[in-house]
C-alpha positions as CSV (number, residue, x, y, z in Angstrom):
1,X,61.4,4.0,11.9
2,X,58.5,2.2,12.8
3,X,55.7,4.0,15.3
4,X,56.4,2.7,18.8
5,X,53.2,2.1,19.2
6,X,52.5,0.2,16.0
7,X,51.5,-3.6,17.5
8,X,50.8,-5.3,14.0
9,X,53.6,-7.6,12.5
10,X,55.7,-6.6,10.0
11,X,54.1,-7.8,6.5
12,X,56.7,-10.8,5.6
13,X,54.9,-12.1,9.1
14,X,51.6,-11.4,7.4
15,X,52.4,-12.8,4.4
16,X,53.6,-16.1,6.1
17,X,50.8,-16.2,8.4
18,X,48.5,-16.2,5.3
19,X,50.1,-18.9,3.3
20,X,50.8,-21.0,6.3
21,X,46.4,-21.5,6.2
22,X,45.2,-24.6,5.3
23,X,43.4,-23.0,2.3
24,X,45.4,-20.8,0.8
25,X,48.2,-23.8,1.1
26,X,45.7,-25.7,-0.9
27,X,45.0,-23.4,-3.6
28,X,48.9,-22.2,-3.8
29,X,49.8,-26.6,-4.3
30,X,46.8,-26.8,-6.9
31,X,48.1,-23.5,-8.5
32,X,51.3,-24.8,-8.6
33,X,50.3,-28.4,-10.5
34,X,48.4,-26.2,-13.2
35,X,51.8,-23.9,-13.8
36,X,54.8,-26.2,-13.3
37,X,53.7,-28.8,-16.3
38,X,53.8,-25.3,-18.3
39,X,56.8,-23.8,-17.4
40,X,58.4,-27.3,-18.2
41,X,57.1,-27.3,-21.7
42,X,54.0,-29.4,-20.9
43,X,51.3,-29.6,-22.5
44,X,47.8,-29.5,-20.1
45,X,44.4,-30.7,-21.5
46,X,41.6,-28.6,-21.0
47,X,40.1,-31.7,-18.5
48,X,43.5,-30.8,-16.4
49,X,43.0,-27.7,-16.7
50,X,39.4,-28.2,-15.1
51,X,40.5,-31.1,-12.7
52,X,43.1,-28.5,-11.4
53,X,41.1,-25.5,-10.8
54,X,38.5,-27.7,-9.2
55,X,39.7,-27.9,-5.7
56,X,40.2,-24.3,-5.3
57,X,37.1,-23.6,-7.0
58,X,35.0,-25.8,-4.0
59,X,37.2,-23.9,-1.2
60,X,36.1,-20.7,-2.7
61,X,31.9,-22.0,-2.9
62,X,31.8,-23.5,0.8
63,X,33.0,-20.0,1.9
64,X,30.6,-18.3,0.1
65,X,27.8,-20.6,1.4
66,X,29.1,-20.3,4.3
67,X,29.2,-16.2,4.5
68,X,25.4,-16.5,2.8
69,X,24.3,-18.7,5.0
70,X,22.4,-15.9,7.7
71,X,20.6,-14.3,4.4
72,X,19.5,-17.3,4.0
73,X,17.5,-17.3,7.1
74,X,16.4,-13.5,6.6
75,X,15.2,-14.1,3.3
76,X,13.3,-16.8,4.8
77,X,12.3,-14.1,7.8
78,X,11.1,-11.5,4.9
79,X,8.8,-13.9,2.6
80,X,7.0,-13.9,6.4
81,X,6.4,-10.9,7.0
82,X,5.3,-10.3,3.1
83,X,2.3,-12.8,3.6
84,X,1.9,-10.8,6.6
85,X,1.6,-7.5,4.9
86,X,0.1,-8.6,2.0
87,X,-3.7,-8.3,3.1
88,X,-2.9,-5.1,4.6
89,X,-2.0,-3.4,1.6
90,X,-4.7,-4.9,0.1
91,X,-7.1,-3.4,2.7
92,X,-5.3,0.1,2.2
93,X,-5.7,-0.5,-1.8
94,X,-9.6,-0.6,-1.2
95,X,-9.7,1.8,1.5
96,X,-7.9,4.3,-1.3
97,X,-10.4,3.3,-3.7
98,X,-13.3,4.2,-1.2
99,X,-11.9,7.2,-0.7
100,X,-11.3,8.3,-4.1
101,X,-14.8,7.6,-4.9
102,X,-15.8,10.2,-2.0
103,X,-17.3,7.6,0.4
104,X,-17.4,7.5,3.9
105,X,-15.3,4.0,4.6
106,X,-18.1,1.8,6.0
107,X,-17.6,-1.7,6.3
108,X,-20.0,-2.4,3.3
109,X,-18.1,-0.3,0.8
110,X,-15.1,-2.4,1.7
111,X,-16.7,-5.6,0.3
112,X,-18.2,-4.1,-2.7
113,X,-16.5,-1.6,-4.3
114,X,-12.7,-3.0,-3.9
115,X,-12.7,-4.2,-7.4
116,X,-15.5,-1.7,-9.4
117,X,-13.8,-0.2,-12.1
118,X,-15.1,3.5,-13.5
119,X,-16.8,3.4,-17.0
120,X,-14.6,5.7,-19.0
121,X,-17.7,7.6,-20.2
122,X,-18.0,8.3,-16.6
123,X,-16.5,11.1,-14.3
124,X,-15.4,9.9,-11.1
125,X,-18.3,12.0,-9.1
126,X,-20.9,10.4,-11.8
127,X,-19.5,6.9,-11.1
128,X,-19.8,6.9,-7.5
129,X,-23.2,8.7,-7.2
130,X,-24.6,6.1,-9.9
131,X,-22.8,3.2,-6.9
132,X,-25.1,4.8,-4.1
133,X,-28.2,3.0,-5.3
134,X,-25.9,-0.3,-5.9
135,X,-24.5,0.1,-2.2
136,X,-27.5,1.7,-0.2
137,X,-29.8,-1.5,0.4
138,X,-26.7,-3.4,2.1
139,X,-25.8,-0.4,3.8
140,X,-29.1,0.6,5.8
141,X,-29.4,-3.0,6.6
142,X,-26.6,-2.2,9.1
143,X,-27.6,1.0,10.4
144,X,-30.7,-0.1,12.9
145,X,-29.6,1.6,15.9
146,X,-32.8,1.2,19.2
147,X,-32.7,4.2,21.4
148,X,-30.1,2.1,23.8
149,X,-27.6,2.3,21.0
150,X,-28.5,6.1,20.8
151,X,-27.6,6.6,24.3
152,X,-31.3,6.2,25.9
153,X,-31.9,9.7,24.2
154,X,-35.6,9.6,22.0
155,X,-34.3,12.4,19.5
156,X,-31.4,11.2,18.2
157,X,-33.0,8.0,17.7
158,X,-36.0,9.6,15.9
159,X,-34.1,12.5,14.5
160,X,-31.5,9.2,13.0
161,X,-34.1,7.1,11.9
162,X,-35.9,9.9,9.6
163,X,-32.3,10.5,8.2
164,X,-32.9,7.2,6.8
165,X,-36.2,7.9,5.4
166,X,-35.0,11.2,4.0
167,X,-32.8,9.3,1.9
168,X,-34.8,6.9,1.0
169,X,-37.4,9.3,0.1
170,X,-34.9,11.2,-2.4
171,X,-34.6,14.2,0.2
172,X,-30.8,14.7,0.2
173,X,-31.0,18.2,0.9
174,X,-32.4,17.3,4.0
175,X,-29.9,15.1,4.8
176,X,-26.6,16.9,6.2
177,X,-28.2,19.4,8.5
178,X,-29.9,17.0,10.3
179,X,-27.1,14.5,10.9
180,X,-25.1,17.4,12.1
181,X,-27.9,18.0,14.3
182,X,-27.6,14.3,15.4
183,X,-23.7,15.0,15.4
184,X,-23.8,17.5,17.9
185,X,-26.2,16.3,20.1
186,X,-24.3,12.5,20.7
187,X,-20.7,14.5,21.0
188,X,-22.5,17.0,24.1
189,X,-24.3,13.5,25.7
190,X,-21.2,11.3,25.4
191,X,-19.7,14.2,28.1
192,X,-20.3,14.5,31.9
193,X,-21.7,17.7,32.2
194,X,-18.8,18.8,34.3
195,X,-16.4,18.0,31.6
196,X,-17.9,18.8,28.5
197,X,-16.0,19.9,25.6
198,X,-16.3,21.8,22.4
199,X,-17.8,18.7,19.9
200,X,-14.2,19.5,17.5
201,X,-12.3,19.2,20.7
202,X,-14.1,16.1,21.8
203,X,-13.9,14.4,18.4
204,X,-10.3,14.8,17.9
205,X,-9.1,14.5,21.8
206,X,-12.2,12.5,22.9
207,X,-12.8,10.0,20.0
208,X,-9.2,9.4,20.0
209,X,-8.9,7.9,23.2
210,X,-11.3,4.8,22.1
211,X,-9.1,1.5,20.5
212,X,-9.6,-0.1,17.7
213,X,-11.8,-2.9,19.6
214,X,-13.7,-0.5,21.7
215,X,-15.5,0.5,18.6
216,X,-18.9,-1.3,16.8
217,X,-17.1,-4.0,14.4
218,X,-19.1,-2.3,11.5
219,X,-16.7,0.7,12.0
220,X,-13.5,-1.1,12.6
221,X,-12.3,-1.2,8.9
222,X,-12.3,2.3,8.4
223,X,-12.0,3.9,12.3
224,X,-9.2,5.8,12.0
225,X,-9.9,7.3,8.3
226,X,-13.2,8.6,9.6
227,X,-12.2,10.0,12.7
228,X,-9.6,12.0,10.8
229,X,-12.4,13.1,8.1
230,X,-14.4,14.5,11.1
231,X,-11.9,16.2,12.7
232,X,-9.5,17.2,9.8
233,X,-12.3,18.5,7.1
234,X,-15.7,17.8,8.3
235,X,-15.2,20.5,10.8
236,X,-12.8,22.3,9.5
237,X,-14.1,26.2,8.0
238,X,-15.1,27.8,4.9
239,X,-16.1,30.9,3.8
240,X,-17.0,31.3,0.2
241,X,-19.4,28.3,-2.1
242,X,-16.7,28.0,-4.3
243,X,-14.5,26.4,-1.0
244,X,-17.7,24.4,-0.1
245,X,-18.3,23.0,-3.3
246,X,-15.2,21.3,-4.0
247,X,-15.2,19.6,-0.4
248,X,-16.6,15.7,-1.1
249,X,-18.3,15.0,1.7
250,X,-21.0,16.5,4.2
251,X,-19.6,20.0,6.3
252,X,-20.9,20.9,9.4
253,X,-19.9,24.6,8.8
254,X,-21.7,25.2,5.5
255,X,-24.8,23.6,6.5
256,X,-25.2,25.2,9.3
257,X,-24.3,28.8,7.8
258,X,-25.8,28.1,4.4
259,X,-22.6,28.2,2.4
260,X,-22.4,26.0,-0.9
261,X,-24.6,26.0,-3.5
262,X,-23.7,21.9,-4.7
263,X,-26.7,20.2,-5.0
264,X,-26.2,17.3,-2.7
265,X,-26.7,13.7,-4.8
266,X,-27.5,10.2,-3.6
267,X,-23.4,9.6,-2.2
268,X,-23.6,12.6,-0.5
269,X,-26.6,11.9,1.3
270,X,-25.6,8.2,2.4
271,X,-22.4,10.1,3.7
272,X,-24.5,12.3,5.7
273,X,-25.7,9.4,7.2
274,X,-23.2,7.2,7.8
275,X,-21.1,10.1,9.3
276,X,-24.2,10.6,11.8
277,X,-24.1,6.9,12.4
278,X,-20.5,6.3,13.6
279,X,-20.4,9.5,15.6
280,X,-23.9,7.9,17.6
281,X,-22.3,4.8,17.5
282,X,-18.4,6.1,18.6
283,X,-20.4,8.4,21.3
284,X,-22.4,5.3,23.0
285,X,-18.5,3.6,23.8
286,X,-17.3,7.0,25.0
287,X,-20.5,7.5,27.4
288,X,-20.2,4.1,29.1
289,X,-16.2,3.9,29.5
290,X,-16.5,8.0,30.6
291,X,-16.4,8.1,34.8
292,X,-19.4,9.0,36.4
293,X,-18.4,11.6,38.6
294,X,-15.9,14.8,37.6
295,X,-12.4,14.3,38.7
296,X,-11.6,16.3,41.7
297,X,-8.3,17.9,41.6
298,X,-6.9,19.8,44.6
């Protein structure tokens, strides 16, 4: 017995329903001109044959189109957004490549080392120390801060500006302690007084409060990659030379506890700086957006 509550037609009605459509009435009459010569003892030429299974044939191709039809217009929709994310890949390529040759990601390095490839007689520290002299000139031509861009304080902008000639003058020991120096410093003058925080609390909480576009345009390209070297390994501890030594780029923690014995090469050095620079630079937004009285709560 059939399910009281079973609404469908019985399947003879489906079946008629189906073969009472226009199409399927179509291709059943065109089916039944290719068969019925046959069964008579005909003989069909393979141009019949053809002529016959035609009609059915275009039924079958307009439905298709038709079904196809909205991909259509996504694959359309997808090419799109592929031109879109093309350059952005491309920009995450170089910024990969940057990073693998242990550079801080200043704008520079994105238009000259995107396409450098490593000599194989070369180990990839060897390479990208032996780029430092390549990179350096275009580099400090972009790093002139005047003591307004050091937040109207005379020792960062001295102490920064003899980073410079430190480097210049070969002195890359000398390099990391004092941009940490310089480091410290901007982070605790960015900060009311009243709401000062620890400089690895105001890098990663602080810092990450700025946009994209409130940053120097120098610093755009590579923003968010620094600020997350900073907080994530320049800051982060070490105890032992052997843990400072594989580290690629300048610590805050073994320079100022005298832990690694690396000696520090040209790279290293321009990293020491450039890390100096952005924090200056990132702490000069910071101090003119931050209010300049505490907030009062009850």
């Amino acid at each position: 017995m059939a399910d009281a509550h079973d609404s469908s037609p019985p399947a003879n009605q489906q079946e008629a329903s189906k073969a009472s459509r226009p199409e399927t009435r179509l291709v059943s009459e065109h089916l039944a001109a290719l068969l019925n010569p046959a069964l008579e003892g005909q003989q069909l030429t393979i141009s019949e044959v053809i002529r016959a299974a035609s009609a059915p044939y275009a039924i079958f191709r307009a439905e298709i189109e038709r079904i196809y039809a909205p991909f259509r217009e996504l694959e359309r929709v997808f090419a799109a957004f592929a031109e879109t994310l093309a350059p952005m890949a491309e920009e995450r390529r170089i910024q990969q490549k940057i990073s693998n040759l242990g550079f801080v990601p200043h704008a520079i390095l994105f238009n000259h080392l995107g396409n450098v490839e490593k000599p194989s007689n070369l180990t990839t520290d060897e390479f990208s120390q032996s780029l430092a002299d390549e990179v350096w000139p275009k580099i400090k031509t972009s790093l002139q801060l005047s003591i307004e861009d050091c937040l109207d304080d005379s020792k960062i902008y001295h102490t920064f500006n003899e980073l410079i000639r430190a480097h210049d003058a070969g002195l890359y020991q000398l390099t990391a302690p004092s941009a940490f120096f310089v480091i410290e410093r901007a982070a605790r003058l960015a900060q009311r007084e009243a709401q000062r925080k620890k400089t690895f609390d105001w890098l990663k909480n602080g810092l990450g409060d700025l946009t994209l576009y409130d940053v120097p345009a120098q610093w755009r390209r590579g923003w968010t990659e620094v600020w997350a070297l900073l907080y994530e390994k320049t800051f982060c501890d070490v105890r032992t030379d052997d843990d400072a030594d594989t580290f690629p780029f300048p610590h805050r923690h073994a320079s100022a506890h005298g832990i690694g014995g690396k000696i520090n090469g040209r790279r290293d050095s321009i990293n020491s700086v450039l890390l100096a620079h952005f924090v200056i630079s990132a702490a000069t937004v910071f101090h003119s957006f931050a209010p300049s009285e505490p907030v009062r709560r009850p």
